[in-house]
N, C-alpha and C positions, 0 to 999 in steps of 0.2 A: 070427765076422763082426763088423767095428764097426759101429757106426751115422752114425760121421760119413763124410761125404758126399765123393765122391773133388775137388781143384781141377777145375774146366774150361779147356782152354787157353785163352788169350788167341789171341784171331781178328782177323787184322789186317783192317783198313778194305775193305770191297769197295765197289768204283767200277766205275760205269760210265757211260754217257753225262749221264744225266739222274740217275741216284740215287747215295746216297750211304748204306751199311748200317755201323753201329757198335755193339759190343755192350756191354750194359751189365751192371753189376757183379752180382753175385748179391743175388739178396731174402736174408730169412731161413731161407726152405724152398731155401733153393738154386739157384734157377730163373734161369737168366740169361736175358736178354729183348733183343731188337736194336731201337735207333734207326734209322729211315729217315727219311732227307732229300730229299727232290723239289725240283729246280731246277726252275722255270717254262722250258719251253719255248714256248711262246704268248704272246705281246706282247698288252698290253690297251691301245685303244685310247678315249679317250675317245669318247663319244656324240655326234654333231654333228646339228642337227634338221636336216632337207633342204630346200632352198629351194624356196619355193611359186614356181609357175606365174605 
């Protein structure tokens, strides 16, 4: 048996509405890890104080 650690494929980009998964490169133990992206869906509106009576 070696000990060195078998490549991982390369995983293309998953998309879907709102996220966006990318993987990232390997640490030193090997371990490859995924970026997640979140588009805002919800619009922020400013605060507006409400008119008194």
């Amino acid at each position: 048996m070696s000990d060195q650690a078998k490549p991982r494929p390369q995983v293309p980009d998953g998309q879907s509405r709102f996220v966006v998964t990318r993987q990232k490169q390997p640490n030193e133990k090997g371990f490859v890890g995924y970026d997640v992206i979140w588009e805002q869906f919800q619009k922020e509106v400013p605060y507006q104080t409400p008119k008194r009576p």
